[in-house]
N, C-alpha and C positions, 0 to 999 in steps of 0.2 A: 040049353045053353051050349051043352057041349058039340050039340050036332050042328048049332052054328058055324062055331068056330073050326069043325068037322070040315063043312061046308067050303067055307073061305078057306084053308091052310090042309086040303086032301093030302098031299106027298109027305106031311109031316106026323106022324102018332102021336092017338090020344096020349100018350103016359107023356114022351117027350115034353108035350106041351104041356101038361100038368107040372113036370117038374122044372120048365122055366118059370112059370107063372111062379111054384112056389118060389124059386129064387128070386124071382122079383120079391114078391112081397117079403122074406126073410130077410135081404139085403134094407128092403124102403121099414119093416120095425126094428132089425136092429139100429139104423140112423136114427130111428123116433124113438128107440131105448137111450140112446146117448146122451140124445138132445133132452129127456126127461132127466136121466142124471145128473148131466151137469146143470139142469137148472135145478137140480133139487141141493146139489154141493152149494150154489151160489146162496140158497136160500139159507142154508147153514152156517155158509162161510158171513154173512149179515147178519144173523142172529146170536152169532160170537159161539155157534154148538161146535166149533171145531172139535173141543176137547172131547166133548162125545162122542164124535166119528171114531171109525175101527178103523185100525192099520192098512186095508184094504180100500175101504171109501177112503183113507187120504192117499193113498199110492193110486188110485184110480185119477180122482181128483188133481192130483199133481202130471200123470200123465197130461192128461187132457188141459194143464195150464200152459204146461210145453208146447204141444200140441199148436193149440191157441198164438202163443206167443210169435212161433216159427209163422202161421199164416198171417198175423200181424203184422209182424215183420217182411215179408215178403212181398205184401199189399203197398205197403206204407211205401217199402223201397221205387216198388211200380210208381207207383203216382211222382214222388219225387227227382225219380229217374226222367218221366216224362214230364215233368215242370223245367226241370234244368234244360232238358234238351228244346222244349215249347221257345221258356226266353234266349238259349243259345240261336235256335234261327233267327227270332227275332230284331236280337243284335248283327245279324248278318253271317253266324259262327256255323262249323258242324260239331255239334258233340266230342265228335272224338279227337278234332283239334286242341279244344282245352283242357283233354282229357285223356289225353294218350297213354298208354300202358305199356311198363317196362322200357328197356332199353331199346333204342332203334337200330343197335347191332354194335358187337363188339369191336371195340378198335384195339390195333395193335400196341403192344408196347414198347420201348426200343430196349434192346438188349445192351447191358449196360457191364455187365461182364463178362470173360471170354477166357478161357483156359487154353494156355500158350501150346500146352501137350496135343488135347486132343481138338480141334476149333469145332467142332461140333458141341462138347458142351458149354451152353451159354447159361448167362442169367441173367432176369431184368433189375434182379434187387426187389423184387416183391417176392414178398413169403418165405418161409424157411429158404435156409439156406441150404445150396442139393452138395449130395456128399462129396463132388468131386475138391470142392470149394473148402467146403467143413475140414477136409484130408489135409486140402494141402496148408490149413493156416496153422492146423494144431499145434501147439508148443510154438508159436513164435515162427516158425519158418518163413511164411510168407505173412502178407499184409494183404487185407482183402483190396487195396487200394495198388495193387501191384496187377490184379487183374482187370482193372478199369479199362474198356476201350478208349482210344483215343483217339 
């Protein structure tokens, strides 16, 4: 067998090739180790033996419900993603007309007040209030209503 494979794949070394082959088959049993445990968890998880499992078979078993879950969920999303989008054409729609995301860009705000001293600082009246504002109203002096554009 080996001089077959010899044969077909010359440029390549025997060892080389032995040690893809083993990675083949190491990767395709461990996936058939998996797929034997978690159907052996399910068969426990059905016969109510939870209590019997070691802290280890349920930290495994919980991994792989995660696991599970995330590819579920992922799946499910596909299909329904492409259901919505199927009848969005079919009403005459694109997806991401009734479906748009986020803002379609920032608008301006107008600036609502203005410090007589320096005109460069302004403010819209959103969000704190900036120090120059805070300075001059403290103790009564001013009235934020004094700084109002008009």
């Amino acid at each position: 067998m080996c001089d077959a494979i010899c044969v077909c794949l010359p440029q390549i070394p025997v060892q080389s090739l032995f040690h893809i082959l083993l990675a083949i088959l190491s990767s395709s049993l461990q996936e058939m180790l998996r797929e034997m445990q978690l159907q052996r968890s399910k068969a426990m998880a059905k016969d109510g033996a939870l209590d019997k499992m070691s802290y280890g078979e349920l930290a495994d078993m919980e991994r792989q419900i995660a696991r599970l879950k995330v590819e579920k969920q992922n799946t499910e999303r596909l299909e329904l993603r492409q259901k919505l989008t199927d009848m969005a054409k079919q009403h005459g729609f694109d997806i991401h007309d009734l479906f748009a995301k986020g803002r379609r860009g920032k608008g301006m705000v107008a600036v609502k007040y203005r410090d007589p001293k320096n005109r460069e600082n302004t403010w819209t009246g959103r969000g704190r209030m900036p120090r120059w504002m805070a300075a001059a109203t403290k103790g009564g002096k001013a009235k934020k209503d004094d700084f109002l554009i008009r």
